[in-house]
Every structure is written in C-alpha cells, then in structure tokens.
N, C-alpha and C positions, 0 to 999 in steps of 0.2 A: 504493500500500500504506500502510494507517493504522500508525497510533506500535503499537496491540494487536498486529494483524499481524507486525508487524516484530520485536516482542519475541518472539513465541512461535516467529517461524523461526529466530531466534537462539538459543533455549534447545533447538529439537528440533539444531541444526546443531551445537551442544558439546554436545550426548548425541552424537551419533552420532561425532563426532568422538571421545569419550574409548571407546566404546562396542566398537569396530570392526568397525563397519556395512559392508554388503556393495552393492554396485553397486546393486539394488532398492532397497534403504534410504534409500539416498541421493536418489532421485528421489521420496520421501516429502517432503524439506524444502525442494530446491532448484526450482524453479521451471520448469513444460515437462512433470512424470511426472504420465504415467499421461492425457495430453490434455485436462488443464485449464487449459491457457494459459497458464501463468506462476502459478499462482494453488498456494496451500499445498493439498495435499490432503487429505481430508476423515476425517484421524486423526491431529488435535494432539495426540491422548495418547500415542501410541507411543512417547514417552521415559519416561512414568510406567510402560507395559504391558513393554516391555523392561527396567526397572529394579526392576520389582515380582517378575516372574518370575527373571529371576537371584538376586535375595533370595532369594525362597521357597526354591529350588533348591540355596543357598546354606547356608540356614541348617536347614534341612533335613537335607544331607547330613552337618553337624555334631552335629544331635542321634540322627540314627542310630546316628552313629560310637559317643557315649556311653553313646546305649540298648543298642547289643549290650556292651562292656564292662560294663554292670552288671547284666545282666540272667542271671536261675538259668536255666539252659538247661535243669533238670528240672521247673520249674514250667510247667504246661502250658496254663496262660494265659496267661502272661506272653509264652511261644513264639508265643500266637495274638495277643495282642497286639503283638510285634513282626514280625509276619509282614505286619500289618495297616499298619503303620509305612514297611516297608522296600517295600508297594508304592505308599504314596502318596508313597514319596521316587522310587522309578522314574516314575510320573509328573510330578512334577517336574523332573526332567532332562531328560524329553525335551519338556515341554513348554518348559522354559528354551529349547531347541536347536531350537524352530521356533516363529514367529510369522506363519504361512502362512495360509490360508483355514482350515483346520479348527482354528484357534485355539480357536473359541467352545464347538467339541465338546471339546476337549482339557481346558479349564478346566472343563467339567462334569464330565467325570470325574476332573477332580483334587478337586472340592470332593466328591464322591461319595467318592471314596476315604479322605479328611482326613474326612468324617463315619461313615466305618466304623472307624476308627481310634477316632473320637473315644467310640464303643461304650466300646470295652475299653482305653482310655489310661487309667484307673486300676489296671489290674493290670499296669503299665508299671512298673519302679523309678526309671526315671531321667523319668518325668514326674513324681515328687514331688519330685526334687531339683533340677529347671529348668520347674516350673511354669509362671513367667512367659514363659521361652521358648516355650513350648508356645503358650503364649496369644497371644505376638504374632504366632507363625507362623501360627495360627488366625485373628488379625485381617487378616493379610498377604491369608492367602487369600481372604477375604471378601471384599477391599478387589477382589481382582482380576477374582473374579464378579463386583461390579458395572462394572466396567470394561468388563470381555469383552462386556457385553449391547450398548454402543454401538459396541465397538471392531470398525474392517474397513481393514485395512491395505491391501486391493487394491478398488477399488471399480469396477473395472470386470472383466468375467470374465477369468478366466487359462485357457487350454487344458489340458484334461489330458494327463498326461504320454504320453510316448510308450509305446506295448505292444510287444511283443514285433517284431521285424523280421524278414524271409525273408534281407536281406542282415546286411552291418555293424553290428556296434550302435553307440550312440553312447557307447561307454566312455571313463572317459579314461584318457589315453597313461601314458609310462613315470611312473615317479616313486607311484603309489600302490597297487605290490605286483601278487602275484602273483595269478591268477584262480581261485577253487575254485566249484564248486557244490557248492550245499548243498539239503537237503530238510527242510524245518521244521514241525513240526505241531501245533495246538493240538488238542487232543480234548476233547470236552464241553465248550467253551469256556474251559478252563481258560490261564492267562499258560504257556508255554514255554519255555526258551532251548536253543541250539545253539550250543555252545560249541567255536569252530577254535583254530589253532594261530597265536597272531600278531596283533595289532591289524586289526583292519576300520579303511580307508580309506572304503572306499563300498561299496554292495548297490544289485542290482537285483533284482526281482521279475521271472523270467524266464518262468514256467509255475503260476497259480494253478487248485489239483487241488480247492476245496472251495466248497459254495455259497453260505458266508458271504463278507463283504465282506475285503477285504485293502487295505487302503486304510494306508501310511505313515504312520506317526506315530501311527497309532491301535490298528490291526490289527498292522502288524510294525513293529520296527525294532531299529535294532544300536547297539551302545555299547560300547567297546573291545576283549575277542576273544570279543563275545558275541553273536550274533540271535538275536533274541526274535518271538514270535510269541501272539496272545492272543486271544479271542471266536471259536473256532474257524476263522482263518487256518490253512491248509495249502497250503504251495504252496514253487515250485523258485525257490531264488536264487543268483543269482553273486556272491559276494564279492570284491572287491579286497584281499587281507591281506599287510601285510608288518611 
C-alpha cells in the first residue's frame, strides 16, 4: 500500500470513527469488504458523501425551524412556498439516514425538490433574512449531485430484501416496542403520513395493494410517530412503536 493509499484509509477510518459507522461501513475502509482483497474499496469519498448529507440535513432543518417562525400563515404564497421548503427538508432527512444503493435516486430528488423550492424562495421571509444560508445550502446540494454521479458505496450487488414469509418473520426481538399494523396510502401520487401513537422503532412493508413501486427510502418511510408514504405507494405495514 503507497504513502496516497494509506493517507486516504486513514482519513475514511476517523470519519467513520467520529461518524458512528455501522458494521457495513466499516468494511468500506478496512481491508477484506466486499472481496477485494485487502484492497480500499472503490468509494474514497464516503466520508465527504456522509459528511455533506448530515450538513445538508442539518442545516436545513435549522432554516425550517426559522422559516415557519416568521412566516404570515395568511399569505398564500408564502404557505406555498414553505410547503415547498419543509419537503425538501423531508428529503433531506431521510436521505441523511441512508447511504444504501438508491443513494443516486435519492439525491435527484433532493436536488428536484431544492429547485422547486428554489421557484418560490422569494416569497419566503426568512430567505431574505439568511440569504446566505440559503445559498450555501444551495451550494451544499450541488456539491452533493456531483458527488452522487461517481458515488457507489456497495459495488458489488446486494440481494433484495426479504418479502413477505408463510412462516416467522425476521423481526426483531424484545427491546423495540410493541407490533401494530398499519395501512398507508398515497392517492394520485401525492406525499402521505400515518400518524401512530409512540415513536417507530422499525417498519416492515408486509402486503403492497398498489401498482406503483414501494421501494424504502423513496416510496415509504417513517421518522419518529410518523409513516409516510409518496408517488402513489399503498400498501400494509407492521410497525414496531414504543
């Protein structure tokens, strides 16, 4: 391993160190994952791509917080343009909270979303009084499209998840709440939520009822006592909430 090499596994191994990288993460930097022999795998940026998105996600949910505070709830631009705001900060969250193969799709429709934003961000209030934040979050994103076009953090295929079973599922054990189902539906493609009683632990997608795609991360997913559902996803989930 050359002096380059050895610097850049050293710089991904204190990201992931301060980062709190997950078992996969780790066979990113150290030597043996994913069957390339000892050899770094073929996504040196995934401490830029993990550290861009937390940003975003980050800075994001801080100028939300301001734009609803100052924003005339009977101005009805302003409504559409914070409407236009608070879903390109849901994008950002959940893009923050996976760095998995549909990465590439994720990030397009974040930059999708930040340019419909970017419409009606003058009849915003509080993008005239944090302009410049606006604009670096702006550059943030950009920075992250082009990132996304090289970036493949598993390079070789991953299986898809398991469907539905006739036996046991593979839940997990005691410790993350109680079990509910639930039934979630986007209609005309429109974003959804289904809101339980209690923090979501985890969701599984048990029975998909519609014949658009429902694929995690894109199509549904949950974030604290909420599942969401979007691009006309309709289908039956278990929650774990406690």
């Amino acid at each position: 391993m050359n002096l380059r090499s050895s610097v850049v596994t050293l710089v991904g191994f204190l990201t992931l160190v301060f980062s709190g990288a997950n078992a996969q993460d780790w066979s990113i930097v150290i030597g043996g994952g994913h069957g390339h022999g000892g050899h770094i795998n073929p996504a040196p940026q995934y401490g830029q791509v993990r550290i861009l998105a937390d940003q975003i996600a980050r800075n994001s949910s801080t100028l939300l917080m301001y734009a609803r505070q100052m924003a005339y709830i009977h101005d009805i631009r302003e409504r559409i343009a914070l409407d236009n705001f608070t879903r390109f900060d849901r994008e950002a969250q959940v893009l923050a909270g996976s760095l998995g193969p549909s990465f590439q799709v994720q990030v397009r429709r974040l930059e999708r979303s930040f340019d419909q934003f970017r419409l009606t961000a003058m009849d915003l209030r509080a993008f005239h009084y944090y302009t410049s934040e606006f604009r670096m979050l702006e550059l943030d994103v950009r920075r992250l499209g082009q990132l996304a076009s090289t970036y493949n953090p598993y390079p070789t295929p991953i299986p898809p998840a398991p469907g539905p079973f006739p036996g046991p599922f593979p839940y997990p054990g005691p410790g993350f709440g109680m079990k509910q189902t639930v039934k979630c539906a986007s209609f005309k493609d429109s974003y959804t939520e289904c809101v339980v009683a209690g923090d979501i632990s985890r969701a599984f997608l048990v029975k998909q009822h519609s014949n658009s795609d429902c694929h995690e991360g894109i199509d549904w997913g949950y974030h604290s006592n909420t599942l969401w559902v979007d691009n006309g996803c309709r289908a039956t989930f278990d929650l774990f909430v406690r």
